[in-house]
MIVEXKE-816351 format. One record per residue (C-alpha): residue number from 1; residue in one letter; x negated, z, y. Coordinates in pm, 1 decimal, m for minus. Each point is the difference from the previous one (the first is absolute). Example, Ala and Ser with C-alpha at 12.3 -4.5 7.8 and 13.67 -1.06 7.14 Angstrom:
! residues 2
<seq:1 | type:a | east:m1230.0 | up:780.0 | north:m450.0>
<seq:2 | type:s | east:m137.0 | up:m66.0 | north:344.0>
This chain:
! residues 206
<seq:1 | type:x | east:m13588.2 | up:13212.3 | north:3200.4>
<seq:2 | type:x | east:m195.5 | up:312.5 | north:163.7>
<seq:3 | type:x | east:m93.2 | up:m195.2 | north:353.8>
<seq:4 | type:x | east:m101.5 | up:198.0 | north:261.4>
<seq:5 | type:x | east:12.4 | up:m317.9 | north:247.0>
<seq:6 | type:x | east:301.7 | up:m174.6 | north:67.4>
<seq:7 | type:x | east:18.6 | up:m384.2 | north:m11.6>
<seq:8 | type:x | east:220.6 | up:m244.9 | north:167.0>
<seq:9 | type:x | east:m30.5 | up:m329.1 | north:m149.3>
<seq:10 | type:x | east:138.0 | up:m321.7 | north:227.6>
<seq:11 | type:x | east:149.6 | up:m197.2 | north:m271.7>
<seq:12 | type:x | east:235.1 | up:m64.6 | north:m235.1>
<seq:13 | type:x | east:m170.0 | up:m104.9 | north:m272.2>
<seq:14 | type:x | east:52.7 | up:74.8 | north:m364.6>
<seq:15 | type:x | east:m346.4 | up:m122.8 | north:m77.8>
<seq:16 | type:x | east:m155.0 | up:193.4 | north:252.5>
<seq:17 | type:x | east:194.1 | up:340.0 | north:m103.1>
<seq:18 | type:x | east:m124.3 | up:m110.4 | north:m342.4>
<seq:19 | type:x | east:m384.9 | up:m19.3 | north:69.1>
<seq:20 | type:x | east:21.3 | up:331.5 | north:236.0>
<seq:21 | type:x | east:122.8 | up:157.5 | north:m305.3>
<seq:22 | type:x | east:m197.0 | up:m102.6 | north:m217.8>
<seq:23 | type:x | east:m283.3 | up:232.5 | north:161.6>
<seq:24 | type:x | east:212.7 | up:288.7 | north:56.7>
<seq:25 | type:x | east:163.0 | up:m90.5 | north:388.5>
<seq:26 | type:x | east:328.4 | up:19.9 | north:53.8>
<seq:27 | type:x | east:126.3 | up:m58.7 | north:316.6>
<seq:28 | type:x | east:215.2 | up:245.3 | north:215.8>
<seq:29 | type:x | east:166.3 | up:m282.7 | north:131.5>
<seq:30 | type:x | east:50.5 | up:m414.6 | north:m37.4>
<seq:31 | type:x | east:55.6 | up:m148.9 | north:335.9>
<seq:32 | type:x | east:3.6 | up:m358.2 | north:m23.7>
<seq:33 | type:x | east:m72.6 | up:m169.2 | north:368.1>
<seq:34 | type:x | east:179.9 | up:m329.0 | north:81.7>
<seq:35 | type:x | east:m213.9 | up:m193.6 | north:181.4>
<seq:36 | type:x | east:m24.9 | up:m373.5 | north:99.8>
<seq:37 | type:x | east:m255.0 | up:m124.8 | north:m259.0>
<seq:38 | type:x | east:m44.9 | up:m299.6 | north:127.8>
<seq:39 | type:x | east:m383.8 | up:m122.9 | north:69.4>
<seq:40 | type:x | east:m104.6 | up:m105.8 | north:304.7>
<seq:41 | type:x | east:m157.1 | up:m362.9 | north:39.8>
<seq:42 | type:x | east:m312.6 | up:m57.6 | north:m176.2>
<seq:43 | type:x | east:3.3 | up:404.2 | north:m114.3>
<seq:44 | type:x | east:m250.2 | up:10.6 | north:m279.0>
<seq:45 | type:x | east:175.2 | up:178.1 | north:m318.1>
<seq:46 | type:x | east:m246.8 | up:299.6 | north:60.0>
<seq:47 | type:x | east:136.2 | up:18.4 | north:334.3>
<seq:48 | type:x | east:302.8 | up:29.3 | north:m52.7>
<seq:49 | type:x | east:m41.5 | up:292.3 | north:m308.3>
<seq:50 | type:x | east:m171.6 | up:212.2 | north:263.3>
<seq:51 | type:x | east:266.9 | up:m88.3 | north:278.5>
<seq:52 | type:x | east:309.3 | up:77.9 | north:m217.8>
<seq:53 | type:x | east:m95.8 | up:313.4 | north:m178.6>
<seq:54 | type:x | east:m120.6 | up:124.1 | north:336.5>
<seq:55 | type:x | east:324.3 | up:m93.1 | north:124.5>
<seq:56 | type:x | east:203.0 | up:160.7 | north:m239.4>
<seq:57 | type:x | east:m176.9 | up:366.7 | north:12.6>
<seq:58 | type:x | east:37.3 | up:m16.8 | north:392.6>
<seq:59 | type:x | east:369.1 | up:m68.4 | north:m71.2>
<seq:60 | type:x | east:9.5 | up:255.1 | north:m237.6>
<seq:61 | type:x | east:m237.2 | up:250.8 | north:242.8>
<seq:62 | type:x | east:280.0 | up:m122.7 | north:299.3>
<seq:63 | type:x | east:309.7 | up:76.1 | north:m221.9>
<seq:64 | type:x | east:m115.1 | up:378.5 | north:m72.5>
<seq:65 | type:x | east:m124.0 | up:107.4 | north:312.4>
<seq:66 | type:x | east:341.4 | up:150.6 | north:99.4>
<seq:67 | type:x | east:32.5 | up:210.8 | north:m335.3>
<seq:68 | type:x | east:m245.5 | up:265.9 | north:16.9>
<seq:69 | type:x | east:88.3 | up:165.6 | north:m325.7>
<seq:70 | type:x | east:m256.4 | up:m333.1 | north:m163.9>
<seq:71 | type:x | east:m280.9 | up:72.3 | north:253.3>
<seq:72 | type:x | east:m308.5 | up:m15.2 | north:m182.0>
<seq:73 | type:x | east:24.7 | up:m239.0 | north:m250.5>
<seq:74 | type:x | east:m198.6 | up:m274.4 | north:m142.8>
<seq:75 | type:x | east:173.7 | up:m295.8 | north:62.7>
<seq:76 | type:x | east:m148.4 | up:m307.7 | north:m170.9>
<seq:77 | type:x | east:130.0 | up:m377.1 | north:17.3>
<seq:78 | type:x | east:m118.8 | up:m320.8 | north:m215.0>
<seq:79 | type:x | east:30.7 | up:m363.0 | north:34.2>
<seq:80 | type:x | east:m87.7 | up:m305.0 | north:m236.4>
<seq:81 | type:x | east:m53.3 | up:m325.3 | north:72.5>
<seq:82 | type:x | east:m33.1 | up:m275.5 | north:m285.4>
<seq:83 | type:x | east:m164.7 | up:m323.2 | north:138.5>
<seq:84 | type:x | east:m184.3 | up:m314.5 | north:m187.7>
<seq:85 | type:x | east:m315.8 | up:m71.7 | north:312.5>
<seq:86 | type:x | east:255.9 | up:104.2 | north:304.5>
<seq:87 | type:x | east:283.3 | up:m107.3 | north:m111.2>
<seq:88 | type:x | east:225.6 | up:328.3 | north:52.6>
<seq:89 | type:x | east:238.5 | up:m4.2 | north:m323.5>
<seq:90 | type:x | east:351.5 | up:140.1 | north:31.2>
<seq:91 | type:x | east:173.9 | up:295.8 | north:m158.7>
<seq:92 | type:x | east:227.2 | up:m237.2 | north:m196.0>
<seq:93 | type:x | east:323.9 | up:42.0 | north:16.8>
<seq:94 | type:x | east:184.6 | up:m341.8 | north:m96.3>
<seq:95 | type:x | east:m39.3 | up:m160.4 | north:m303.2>
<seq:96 | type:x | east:m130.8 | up:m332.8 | north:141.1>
<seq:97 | type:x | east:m248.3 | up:211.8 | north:207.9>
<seq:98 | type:x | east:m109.1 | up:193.8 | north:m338.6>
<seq:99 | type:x | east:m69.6 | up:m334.9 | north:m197.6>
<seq:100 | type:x | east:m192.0 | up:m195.7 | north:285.0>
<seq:101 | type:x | east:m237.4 | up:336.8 | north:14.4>
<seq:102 | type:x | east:m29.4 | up:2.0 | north:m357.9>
<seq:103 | type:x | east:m122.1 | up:m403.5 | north:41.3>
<seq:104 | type:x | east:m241.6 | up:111.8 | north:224.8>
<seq:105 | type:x | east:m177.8 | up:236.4 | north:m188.5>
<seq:106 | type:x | east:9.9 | up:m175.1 | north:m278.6>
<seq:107 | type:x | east:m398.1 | up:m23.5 | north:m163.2>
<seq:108 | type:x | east:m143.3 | up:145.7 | north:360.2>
<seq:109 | type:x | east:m117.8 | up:261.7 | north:156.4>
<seq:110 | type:x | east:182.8 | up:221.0 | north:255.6>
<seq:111 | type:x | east:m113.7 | up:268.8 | north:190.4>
<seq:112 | type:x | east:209.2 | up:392.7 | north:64.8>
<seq:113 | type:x | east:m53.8 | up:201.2 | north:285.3>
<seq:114 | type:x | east:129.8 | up:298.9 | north:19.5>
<seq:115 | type:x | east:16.2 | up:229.3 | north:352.5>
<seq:116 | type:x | east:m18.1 | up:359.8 | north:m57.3>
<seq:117 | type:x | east:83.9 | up:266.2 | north:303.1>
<seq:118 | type:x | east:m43.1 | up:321.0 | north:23.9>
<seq:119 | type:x | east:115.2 | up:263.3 | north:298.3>
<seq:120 | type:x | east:m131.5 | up:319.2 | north:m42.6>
<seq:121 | type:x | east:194.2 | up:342.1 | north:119.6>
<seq:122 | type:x | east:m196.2 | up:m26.0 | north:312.6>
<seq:123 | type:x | east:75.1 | up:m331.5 | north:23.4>
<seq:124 | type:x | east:m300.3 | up:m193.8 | north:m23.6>
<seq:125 | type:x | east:9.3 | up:m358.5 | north:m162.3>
<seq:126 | type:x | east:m208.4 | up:m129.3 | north:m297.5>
<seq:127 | type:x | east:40.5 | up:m330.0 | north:m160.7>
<seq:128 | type:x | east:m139.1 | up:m233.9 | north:m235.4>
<seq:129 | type:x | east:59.1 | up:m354.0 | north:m150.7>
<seq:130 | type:x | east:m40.7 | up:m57.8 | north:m358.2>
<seq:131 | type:x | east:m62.7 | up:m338.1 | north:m107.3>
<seq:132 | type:x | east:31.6 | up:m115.1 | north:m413.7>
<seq:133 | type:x | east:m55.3 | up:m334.5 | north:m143.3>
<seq:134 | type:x | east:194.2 | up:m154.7 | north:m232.0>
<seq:135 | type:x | east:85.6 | up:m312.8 | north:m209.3>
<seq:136 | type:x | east:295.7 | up:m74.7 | north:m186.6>
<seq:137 | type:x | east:m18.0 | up:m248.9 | north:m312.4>
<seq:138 | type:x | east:126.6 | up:m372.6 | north:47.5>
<seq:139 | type:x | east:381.2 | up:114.2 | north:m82.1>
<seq:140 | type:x | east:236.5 | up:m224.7 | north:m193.9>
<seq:141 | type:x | east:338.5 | up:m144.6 | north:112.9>
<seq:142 | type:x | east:122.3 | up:272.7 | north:m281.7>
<seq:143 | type:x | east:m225.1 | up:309.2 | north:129.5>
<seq:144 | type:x | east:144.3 | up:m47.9 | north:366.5>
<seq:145 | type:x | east:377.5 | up:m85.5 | north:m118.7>
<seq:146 | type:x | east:28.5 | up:306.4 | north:m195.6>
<seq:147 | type:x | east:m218.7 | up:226.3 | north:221.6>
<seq:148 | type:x | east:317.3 | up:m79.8 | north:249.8>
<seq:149 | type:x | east:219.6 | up:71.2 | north:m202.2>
<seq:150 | type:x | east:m150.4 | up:304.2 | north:m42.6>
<seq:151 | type:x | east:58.3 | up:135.1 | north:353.3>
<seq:152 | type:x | east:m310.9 | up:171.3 | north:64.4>
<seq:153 | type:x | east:m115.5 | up:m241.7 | north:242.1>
<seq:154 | type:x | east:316.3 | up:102.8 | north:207.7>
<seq:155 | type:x | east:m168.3 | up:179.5 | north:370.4>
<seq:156 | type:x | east:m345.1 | up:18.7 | north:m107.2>
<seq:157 | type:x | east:m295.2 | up:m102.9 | north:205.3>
<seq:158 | type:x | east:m132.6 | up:m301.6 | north:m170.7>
<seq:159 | type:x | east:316.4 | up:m82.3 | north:m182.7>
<seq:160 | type:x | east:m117.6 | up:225.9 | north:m304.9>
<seq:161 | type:x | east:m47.6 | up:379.4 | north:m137.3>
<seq:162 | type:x | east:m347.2 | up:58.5 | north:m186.6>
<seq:163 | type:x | east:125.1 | up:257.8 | north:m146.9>
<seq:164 | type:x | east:298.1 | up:m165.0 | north:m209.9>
<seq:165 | type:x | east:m49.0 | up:m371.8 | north:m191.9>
<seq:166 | type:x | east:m211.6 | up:m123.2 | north:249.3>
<seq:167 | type:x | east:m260.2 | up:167.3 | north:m76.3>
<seq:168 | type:x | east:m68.9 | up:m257.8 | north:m297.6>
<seq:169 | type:x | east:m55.4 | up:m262.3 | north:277.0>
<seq:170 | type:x | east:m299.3 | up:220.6 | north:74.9>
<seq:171 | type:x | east:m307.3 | up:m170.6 | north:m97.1>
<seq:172 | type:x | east:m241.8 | up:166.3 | north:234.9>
<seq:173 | type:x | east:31.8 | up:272.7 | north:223.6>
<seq:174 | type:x | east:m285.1 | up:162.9 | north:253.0>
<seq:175 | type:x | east:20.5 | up:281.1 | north:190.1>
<seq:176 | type:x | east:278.3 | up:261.5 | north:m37.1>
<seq:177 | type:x | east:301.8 | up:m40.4 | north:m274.2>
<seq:178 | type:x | east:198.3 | up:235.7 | north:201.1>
<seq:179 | type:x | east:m24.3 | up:m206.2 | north:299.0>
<seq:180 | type:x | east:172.9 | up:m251.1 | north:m127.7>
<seq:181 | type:x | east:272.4 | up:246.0 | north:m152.2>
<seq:182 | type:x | east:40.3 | up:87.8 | north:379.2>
<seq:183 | type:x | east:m226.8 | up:339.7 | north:80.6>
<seq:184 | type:x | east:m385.5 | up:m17.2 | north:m50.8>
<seq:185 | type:x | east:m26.6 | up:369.3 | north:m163.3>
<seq:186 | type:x | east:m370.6 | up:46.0 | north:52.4>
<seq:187 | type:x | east:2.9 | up:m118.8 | north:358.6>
<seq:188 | type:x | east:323.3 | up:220.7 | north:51.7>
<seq:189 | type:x | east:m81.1 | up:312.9 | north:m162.4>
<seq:190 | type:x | east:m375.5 | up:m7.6 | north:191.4>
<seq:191 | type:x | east:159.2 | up:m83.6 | north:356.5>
<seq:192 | type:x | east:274.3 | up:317.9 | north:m115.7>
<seq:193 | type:x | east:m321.9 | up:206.6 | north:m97.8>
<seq:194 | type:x | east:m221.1 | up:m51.8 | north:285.6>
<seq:195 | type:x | east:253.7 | up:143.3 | north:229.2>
<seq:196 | type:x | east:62.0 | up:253.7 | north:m183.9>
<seq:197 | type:x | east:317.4 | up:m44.1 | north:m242.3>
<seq:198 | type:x | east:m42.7 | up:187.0 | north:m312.1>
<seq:199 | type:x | east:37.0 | up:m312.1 | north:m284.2>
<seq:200 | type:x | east:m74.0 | up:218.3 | north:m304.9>
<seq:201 | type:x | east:226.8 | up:272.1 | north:72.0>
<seq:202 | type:x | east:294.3 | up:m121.2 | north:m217.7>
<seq:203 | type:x | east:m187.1 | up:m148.6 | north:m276.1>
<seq:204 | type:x | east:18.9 | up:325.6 | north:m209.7>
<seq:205 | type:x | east:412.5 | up:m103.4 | north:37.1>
<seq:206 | type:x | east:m35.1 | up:m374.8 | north:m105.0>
């Protein structure tokens, strides 16, 4: 893709590679940061987006300052946070975890916020915090069962992917789809933009 910019992006996630390339980014690099997720005591979920994708481009900003051959890059970090009122929900990784989730969403609303971070080659920091409604269907002993067995619950935020059978849970959504997928494109591709990234230049290649 004919980028004249060069982005680093803080993660590891398929989803996320996905989405970037869907509008014609591909990243020079995918540096997934290991950092204690954890939130702090009464951390509100929109907290905690902004304080762990924030955490995770510093990381990444920390881990590169010693190689100057990837000076001047973008470097851009995410973070979502699934909650129902401030209940933070877990990236599910047991089964047992997975189905009590599912339970709770069950027929309600939930709430995603995502935490988007940007460092710029001269280093300066912009951020935002996209937040999408949603509510799932009243699910049936049979709808959660099989979406288990399925295994696409299986380290997702939330204990499901919108983007695979879940997405039939979906009876109302407001606010960004891609949010929920795990990158809020708009958002990303305006903060990228406005400080300067060039986001149409590989479109011509997609």
């Amino acid at each position: 893709m004919a980028q004249n910019e060069k982005l680093i992006l803080a993660s590891g996630s398929p989803r996320r590679v996905e989405l970037l390339a869907q509008v014609g980014i591909e990243p020079e690099r995918l540096m997934p940061m290991d950092i204690d997720e954890t939130p702090k005591r009464s951390e509100h979920p929109r907290s905690l987006a902004r304080r762990l994708s924030t955490g995770k481009a510093q990381a990444a900003l920390a881990a590169l300052k010693d190689d100057p051959s990837l000076s001047g890059r973008y470097i851009l970090a995410a973070d979502t946070v699934v909650c129902v009122g401030r209940r933070i929900l877990p990236k599910t990784e047991m089964i047992d975890e997975a189905s009590s989730v599912l339970h709770l969403l069950s027929g309600r609303n939930h709430r995603v916020f995502t935490g988007v971070c940007l460092v710029t080659p001269d280093r300066t920091v912009r951020q935002k915090v996209i937040d999408t409604k949603v509510r799932f269907k009243r699910l049936s002993g049979a709808d959660i069962e099989n979406y288990l067995a399925s295994g696409q619950w299986r380290g997702k935020a939330g204990g499901y992917a919108i983007q695979g059978i879940a997405g039939s849970f979906v009876v109302k959504l407001v606010g960004s789809y891609t949010n929920v997928v795990g990158l809020p494109l708009y958002e990303t591709l305006a903060l990228l933009s406005g400080e300067g990234f060039k986001v149409q230049a590989g479109w011509a290649d997609i």
